[in-house]
N, C-alpha and C positions, 0 to 999 in steps of 0.2 A: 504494500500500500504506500503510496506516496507522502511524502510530505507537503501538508499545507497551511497556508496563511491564510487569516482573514485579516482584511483591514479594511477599516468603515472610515469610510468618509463623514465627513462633518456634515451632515444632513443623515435624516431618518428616509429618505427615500433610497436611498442605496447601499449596497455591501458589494464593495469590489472583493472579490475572494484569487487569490492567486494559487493556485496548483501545479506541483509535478507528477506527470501519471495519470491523467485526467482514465474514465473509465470509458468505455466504448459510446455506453449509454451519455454520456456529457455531450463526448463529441460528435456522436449523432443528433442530440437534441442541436445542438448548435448550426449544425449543417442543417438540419429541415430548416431553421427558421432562416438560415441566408438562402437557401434554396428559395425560400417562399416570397423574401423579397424581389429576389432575382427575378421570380417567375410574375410578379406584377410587373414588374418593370418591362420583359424583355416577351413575356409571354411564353405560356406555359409550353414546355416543350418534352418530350417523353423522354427518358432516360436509360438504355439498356445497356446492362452488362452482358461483355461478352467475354470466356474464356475458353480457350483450348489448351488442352494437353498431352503429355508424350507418357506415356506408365512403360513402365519392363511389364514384364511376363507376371513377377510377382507384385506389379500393385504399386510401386516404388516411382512418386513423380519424376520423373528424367529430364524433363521438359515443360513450357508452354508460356503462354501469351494471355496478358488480362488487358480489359479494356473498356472505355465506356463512351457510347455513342449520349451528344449532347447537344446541344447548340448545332446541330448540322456538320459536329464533328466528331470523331472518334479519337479520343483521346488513350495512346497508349499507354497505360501506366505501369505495367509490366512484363517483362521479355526475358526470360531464364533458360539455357539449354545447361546441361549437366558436360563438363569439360570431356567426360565420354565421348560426347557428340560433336562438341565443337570442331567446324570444318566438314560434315555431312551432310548440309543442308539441311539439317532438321529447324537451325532459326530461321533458313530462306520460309519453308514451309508453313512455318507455325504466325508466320507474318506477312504472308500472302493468304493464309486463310483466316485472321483474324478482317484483312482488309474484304477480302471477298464480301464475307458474313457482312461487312458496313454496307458493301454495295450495293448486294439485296436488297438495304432498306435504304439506299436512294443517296449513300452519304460516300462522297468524294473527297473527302479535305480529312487528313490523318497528321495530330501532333503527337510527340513525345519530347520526354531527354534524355538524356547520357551524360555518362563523362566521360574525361578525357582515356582513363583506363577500362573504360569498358566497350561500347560498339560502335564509336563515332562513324569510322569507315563502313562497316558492316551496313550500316542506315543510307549514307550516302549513296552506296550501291547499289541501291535499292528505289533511289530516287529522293533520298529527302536534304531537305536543304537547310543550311544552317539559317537560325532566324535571330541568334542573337547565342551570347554566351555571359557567365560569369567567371571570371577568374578566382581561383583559389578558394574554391568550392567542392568536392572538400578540401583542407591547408593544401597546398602544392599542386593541386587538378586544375582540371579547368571543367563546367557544366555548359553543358551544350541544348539549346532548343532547338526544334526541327521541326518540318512540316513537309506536306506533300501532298501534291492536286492533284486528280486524277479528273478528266472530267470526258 
């Protein structure tokens, strides 16, 4: 369990509370309600997770691709193959079927990130293009934004 603060402001209308470790249940309530502003603003829009995976024989993740279609894009959020595989095509695979799956429901435009030690090139190959970066993200890397149109 985390460690936490309360500290109240000088008014009875608020308690700012600071925490480490927040529980799922927090940072989902928190998300619905910017979700919910979001969606007056910008208008509601459907949200689907998509993932695919690689198993062995016994059951044992080796692979896959999570993601989530939103605003008219598919947001990569995660891309994992097992160093077994690396160099097999199993991430080409797992990242032309996660795009596929978008394009059935009509969506063209695919971001993610990276960094510097992990798939920059791999993405680039693939068609995506650097859209911006941070330096020393984490100490001594660099993070990479990407995008790609398909239309």
């Amino acid at each position: 369990m985390g460690t936490f603060f309360l500290i109240c402001i000088n008014t009875n209308k608020m308690n700012i509370i600071l925490k480490e470790n927040p529980s799922n249940e927090e940072i989902n309530e928190l998300r619905l309600n910017l979700r919910a502003f979001n969606d007056r603003i910008s208008g509601e829009y459907e949200r689907t997770a998509l993932i695919n995976q690689i198993r062995d024989n016994a059951g044992l993740l080796i692979g896959g691709v999570y993601g989530t279609i939103y605003w008219d894009w598919l947001y990569i959020d995660l891309l994992w193959v097992d160093e077994s595989l690396r160099g097999s095509g199993a991430g080409t695979k797992l990242i032309n079927a996660i795009e596929e799956q978008a394009k059935l429901k009509g969506i063209h435009k695919f971001r993610l990130s990276t960094t510097s030690f992990q798939a920059l090139e791999f993405y680039k190959k693939r068609g995506y293009i650097v859209c911006g970066e941070i330096e020393d993200l984490p100490p001594g890397h660099t993070n990479y934004f990407l995008i790609k149109t398909e239309f």
